[in-house]
Structures are given as C-alpha cells and as structure tokens.
N, C-alpha and C positions, 0 to 999 in steps of 0.2 A: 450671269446672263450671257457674255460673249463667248465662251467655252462650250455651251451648249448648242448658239447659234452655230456657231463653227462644228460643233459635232454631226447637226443634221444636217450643214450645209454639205458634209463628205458623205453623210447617207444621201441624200439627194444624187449628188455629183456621182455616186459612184452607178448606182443605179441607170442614170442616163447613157452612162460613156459601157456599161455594160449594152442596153440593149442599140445602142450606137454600132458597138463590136458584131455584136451577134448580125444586124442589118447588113453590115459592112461585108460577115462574112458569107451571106446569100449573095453576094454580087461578085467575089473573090472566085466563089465556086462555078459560078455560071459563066467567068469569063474562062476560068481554066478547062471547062468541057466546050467552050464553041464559041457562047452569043457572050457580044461585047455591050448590049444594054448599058449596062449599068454603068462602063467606063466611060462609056459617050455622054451617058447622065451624070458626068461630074460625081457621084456616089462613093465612089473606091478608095475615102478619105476618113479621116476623125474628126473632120470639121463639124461642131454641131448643129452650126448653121445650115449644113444642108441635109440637115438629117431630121430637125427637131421638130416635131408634131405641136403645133400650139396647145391644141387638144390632150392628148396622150402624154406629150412629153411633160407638161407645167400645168393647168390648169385639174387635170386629172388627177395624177401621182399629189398635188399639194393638197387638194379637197379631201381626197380619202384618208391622208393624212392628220389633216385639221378635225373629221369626222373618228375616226375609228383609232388615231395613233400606227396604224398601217399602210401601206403607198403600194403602187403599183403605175405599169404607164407603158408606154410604147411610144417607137418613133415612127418616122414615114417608111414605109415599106423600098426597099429597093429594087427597081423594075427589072423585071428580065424576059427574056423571050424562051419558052419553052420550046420552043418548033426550031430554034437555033441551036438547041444543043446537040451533040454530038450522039449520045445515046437518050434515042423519045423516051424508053420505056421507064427506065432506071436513074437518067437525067434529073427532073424534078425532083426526087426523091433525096437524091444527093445534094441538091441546091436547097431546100429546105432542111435534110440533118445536119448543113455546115453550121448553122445559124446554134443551136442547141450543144454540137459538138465544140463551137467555138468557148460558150460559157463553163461546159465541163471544164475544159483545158484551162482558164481564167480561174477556175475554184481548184482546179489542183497547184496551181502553181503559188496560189494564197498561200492553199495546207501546206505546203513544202517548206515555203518560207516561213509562215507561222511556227515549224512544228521545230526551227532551226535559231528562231529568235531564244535567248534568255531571261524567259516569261516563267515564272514557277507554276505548279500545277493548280495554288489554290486562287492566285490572282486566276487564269485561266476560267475557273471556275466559276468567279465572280464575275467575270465581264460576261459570259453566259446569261448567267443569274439576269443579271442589272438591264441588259440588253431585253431579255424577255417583258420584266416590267415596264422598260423602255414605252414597249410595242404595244403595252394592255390595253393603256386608254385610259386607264383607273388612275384620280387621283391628280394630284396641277402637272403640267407639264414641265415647269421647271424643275422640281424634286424630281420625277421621273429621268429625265434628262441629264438633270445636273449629279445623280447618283451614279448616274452609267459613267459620265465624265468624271468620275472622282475615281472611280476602279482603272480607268487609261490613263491616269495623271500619275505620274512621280518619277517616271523614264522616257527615254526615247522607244524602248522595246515595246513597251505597254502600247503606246498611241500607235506604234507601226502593226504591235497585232489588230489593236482593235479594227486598222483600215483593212489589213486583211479579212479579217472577222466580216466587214462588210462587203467585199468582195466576194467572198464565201455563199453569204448570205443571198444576197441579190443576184447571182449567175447560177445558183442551185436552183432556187425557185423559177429561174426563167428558161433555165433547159429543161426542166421535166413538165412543167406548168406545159412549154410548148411543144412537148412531146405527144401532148393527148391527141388522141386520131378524131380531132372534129376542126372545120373549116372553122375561123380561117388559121385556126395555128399549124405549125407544122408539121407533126406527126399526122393530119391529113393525106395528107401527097403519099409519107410512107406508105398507109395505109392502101390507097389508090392503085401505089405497084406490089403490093404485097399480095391484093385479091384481083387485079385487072377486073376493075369495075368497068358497064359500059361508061359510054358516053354521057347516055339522058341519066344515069345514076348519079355521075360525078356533075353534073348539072345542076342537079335538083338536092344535094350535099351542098356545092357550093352557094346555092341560091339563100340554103335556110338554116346552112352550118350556124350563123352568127347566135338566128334565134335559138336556137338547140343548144349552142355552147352556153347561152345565157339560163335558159331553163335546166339543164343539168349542175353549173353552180349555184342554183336558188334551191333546185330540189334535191340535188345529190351532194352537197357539200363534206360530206365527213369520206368519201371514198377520195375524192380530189386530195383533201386535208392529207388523207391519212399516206397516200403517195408523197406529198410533198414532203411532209414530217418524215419521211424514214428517208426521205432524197439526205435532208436538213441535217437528220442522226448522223447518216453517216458520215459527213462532210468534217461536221462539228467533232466527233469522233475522233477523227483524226488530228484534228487540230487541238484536244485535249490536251 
C-alpha cells in the first residue's frame, strides 16, 4: 500500500512542477523580449504556491484520476503584457512556444538520462507494459498500481527510470496537447502570427476558443489521441 501511494504521489508531483516549468517559462520569455509582468508578479519562481490552481492543479488532476485512472490539470496562468514586448507581431507567439518548448526540453533530457541508466531492455519493456495498465482503469487500484511498483523495485536504476518515464510522459502530453491552434492553449497565438488574423477574428476565437476546444475533444477525440500517441511513440521510443 505505501509504495504505491508514493508511486502516484511522484505521478502527481511530477505533473504539477511540469506545468509549473512550462508557466514559469511564458514569463522567462516575455521578460527576455521587453515586459517585465510577470517578475513584478512574483511568478519567475518554482514556488508552487504561487503557481497552483485549486481548481486545475488538485481538485481536477485527482478527480479524473479517481474517475478514469488518468489526470490532467493546469496551474494559474502567468501574466504578461503583449503591448510590452519588443516585437508585437511575432512576440506573443514566442511567449506562448516557450511554455511547450520548455517540456520538449524536460522529456528529452529524461530520454538521455533514461537511455544512459543500466536498465535492461526487457525490464524496459515491462514498466511500459505495467504503466499502461496502470492508466486503464480496469480492475482494483492497488493490483494495478502495486504491479507497476513491482517492475521499478529491485534497483536504484529502475525507480530512477521509472521517474524519468514519468517525466516523459507528462511533458509530451503537455507540449503537443498545448500545441493545438485553439484558445486558450498555445498553439493559438502561433496560429494568430502565422495567418495575421484581424482583430474582431482573434476576438471572437478568444471569446469561444474554450467552448470549441471542449467540443472538438468530445467530438474529435481519436485525431487529438492519435497526435498525442505518436508524440508518446516516439519519446518512449527512445527510451527503449
């Protein structure tokens, strides 16, 4: 029982200080082009206290977990001023890729380290395995749980892939997930300098992005899925 709480306790943990980083590094980006927002807002930190979403960060991520065996979440947004930065057109665009490029960066540096530990390829294979059932839903939590924790147990190498392995996991899904070109994630903005939308366009995007983002994951989900799955392949891939 306590191996397992401690196992999600590091799936949880890792996930927060992931979209932590990624927040942290929309504010990194917007003070290096101009506007200093976000320094002045105390933000430019790892403190989770001033990051953490009641909503988003705990009550969200542990529901859909408790419901589905899957999690997700967010924290508070890091303010910044558009009209301060240095380049309008191209600015924004840059201050929202920091956020996605940051977790890229986070999942390769996992894969490095994972692919450098003395892990054999079939353990490897196994925490894969174990991790997916993990996440089914199918079946008591504790066998579910307690099976993953038995493939990370017998080394120090094992338990340090697996934290990698969730590092992996959690900054893949959140750089490409935020990658989509709908409000409010951040492949929006790309989107925005990519086609120099007007004004009343990007208005009326921002107004009803939320409910659009919500209706294309209820009705479009297997196109979503199937981008994240090959984000996933190839991460995982590597760390084989």
């Amino acid at each position: 029982m306590t191996n397992e709480l401690i196992l999600v306790g590091f799936y949880f943990l890792t996930l927060v200080y992931s979209i932590i980083i990624h927040e942290v590094s929309h504010g990194w980006m917007a003070l290096w082009l101009g506007d200093l927002t976000a320094k002045y807002a105390g933000r430019l930190n790892l403190n989770p206290l001033k990051h953490i979403d009641p909503m988003g960060s705990v009550v969200v991520p542990i529901t859909l977990f408790l419901l589905t065996g899957m999690s997700f979440g967010w924290a508070k947004p890091v303010p910044y001023n558009p009209y301060n930065l240095r380049n309008q057109k191209w600015g924004p665009a840059f201050v929202s890729l920091a956020g996605p490029l940051s977790n890229i960066v986070l999942a390769t540096v996992a894969v490095v380290l994972a692919r450098i530990l003395p892990v054999t390829t079939a353990v490897r294979h196994e925490i894969f395995a174990r991790f997916a059932v993990a996440l089914s839903g199918q079946g008591d939590f504790l066998s579910r749980w307690g099976a993953f924790s038995d493939a990370l147990s017998g080394s120090v190498p094992n338990v340090v892939f697996g934290i990698c392995f969730f590092i992996v996991f959690w900054n893949v899904l959140l750089a490409f997930f935020n990658l989509l070109p709908i409000p409010p994630l951040d492949g929006s903005k790309v989107m925005y300098a990519v086609f120099s939308f007007r004004e009343e366009t990007i208005l009326w995007f921002e107004r009803y992005g939320l409910m659009i983002l919500i209706a294309v994951l209820f009705l479009f989900p297997a196109p979503v899925s199937a981008v994240l799955d090959l984000a996933l392949g190839f991460f995982f891939g590597l760390m084989a």
